[in-house]
N, C-alpha and C positions, 0 to 999 in steps of 0.2 A: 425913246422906244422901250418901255417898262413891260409894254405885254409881253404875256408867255406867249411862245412860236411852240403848242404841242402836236401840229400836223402842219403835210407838206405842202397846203393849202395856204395855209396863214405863214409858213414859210415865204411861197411866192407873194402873197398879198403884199408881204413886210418888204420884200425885195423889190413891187412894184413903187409901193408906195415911197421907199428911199429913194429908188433911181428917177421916176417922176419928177420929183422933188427938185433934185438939184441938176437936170437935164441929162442925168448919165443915160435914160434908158436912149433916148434919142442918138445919142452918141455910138452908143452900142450897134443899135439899129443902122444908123449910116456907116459903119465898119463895113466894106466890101469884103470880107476874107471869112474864113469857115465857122463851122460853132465853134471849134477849139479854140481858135482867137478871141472871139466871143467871151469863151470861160475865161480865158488868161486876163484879160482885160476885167472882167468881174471880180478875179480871185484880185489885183492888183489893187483894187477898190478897199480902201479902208473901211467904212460907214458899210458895205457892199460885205464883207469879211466880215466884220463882227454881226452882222445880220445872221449872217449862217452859222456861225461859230457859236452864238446865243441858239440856235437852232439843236445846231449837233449835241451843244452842252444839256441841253431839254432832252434829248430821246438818248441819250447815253445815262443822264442823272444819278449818273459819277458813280453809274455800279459799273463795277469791275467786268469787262467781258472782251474777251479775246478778238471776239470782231470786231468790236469798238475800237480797241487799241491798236491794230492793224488798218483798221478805217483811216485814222487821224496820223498813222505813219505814213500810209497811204499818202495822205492829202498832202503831207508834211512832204515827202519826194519829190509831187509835182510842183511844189511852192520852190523847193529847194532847185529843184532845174531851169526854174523862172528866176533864179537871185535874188531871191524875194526871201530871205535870211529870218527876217523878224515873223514873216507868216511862219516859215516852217518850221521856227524853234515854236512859235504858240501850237501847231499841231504837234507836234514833237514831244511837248507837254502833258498837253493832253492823253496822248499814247501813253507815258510812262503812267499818270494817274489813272488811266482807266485798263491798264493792265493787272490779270489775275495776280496777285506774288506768284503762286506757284508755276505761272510760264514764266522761267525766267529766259531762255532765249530770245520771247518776244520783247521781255522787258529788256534786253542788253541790246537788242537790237535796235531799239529807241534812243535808249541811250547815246550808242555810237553815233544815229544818224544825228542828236541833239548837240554831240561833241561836233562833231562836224560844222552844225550851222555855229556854236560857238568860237569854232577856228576862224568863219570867213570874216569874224566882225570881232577879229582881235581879241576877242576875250577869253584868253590861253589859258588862264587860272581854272574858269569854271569848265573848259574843255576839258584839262587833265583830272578835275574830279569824275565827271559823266567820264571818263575814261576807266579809272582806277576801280568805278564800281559795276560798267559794261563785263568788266576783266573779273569779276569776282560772283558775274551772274551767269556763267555756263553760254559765254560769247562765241558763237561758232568758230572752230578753229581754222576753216577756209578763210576767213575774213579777218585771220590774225594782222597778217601784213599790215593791212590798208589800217587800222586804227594803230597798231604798233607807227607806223609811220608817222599817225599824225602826232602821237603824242611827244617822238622824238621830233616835229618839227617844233610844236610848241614850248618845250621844254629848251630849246635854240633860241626861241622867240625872246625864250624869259632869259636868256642868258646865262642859265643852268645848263651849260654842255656838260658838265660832270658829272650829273644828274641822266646821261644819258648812260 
């Protein structure tokens, strides 16, 4: 799948013609449960994911802009409520790269949510950096707890209690 996806047209096109393909549309289709199911099931979709994701990365074209970066935090919460860990660190990414420098709450807020999916899948080291730099980007101070929390969990994890 080498074409560009520059409208939302050839978006669905790309997404029929994936899901066609390997029988997912059909599958979809015989789900009895709402479109929200529908989407969960899509987003779950690897081949179905980078479809979009090649999509979003075309009309974002990695300029800097605050909606963008809230978009793909955005996506990256719903992936993240599905345990779907590796989606929502690759949105999670996204958001830090396509955030302004100069908002840095948005960018700290990224970051935390990226510390986050890096806590559920053990990988405590890179957690505590996207922490260390969350903490040095003007991190909402209502929201101290919950990533203070996490970083003394992971810092436990590593068996640096002293370090706490």
């Amino acid at each position: 799948m080498s074409r560009e996806l520059s409208n939302w047209q050839e978006l669905l096109d790309s997404f029929t013609e994936t899901g066609v393909r390997q029988g997912k549309v059909s599958k979809i289709h015989q789900t009895r449960s709402n479109n929200a199911e529908r989407i969960k099931i899509l987003l779950k979709d690897e081949e179905l994911r980078v479809v979009l994701l090649k999509w979003m990365n075309h009309q974002v074209k990695r300029q800097r802009s605050l909606e963008a970066a809230k978009c793909f935090r955005e996506t990256g919460n719903r992936q993240f409520s599905l345990k779907d860990y590796t989606a929502c660190i690759e949105m999670y990414s996204q958001s830090i790269l396509s955030c302004p420098v100069e908002n840095e709450v948005e960018l700290s807020l990224a970051l935390a949510n990226h510390s986050a999916a890096l806590f559920q899948l053990d990988l405590f080291e890179d957690c505590l950096q996207d922490i260390r730099v969350a903490l040095t980007k003007n991190y909402p101070s209502h929201l101290l707890p919950k990533i203070l929390t996490r970083k003394i969990k992971s810092l436990q994890k590593l068996g640096r209690q002293s370090s706490v």
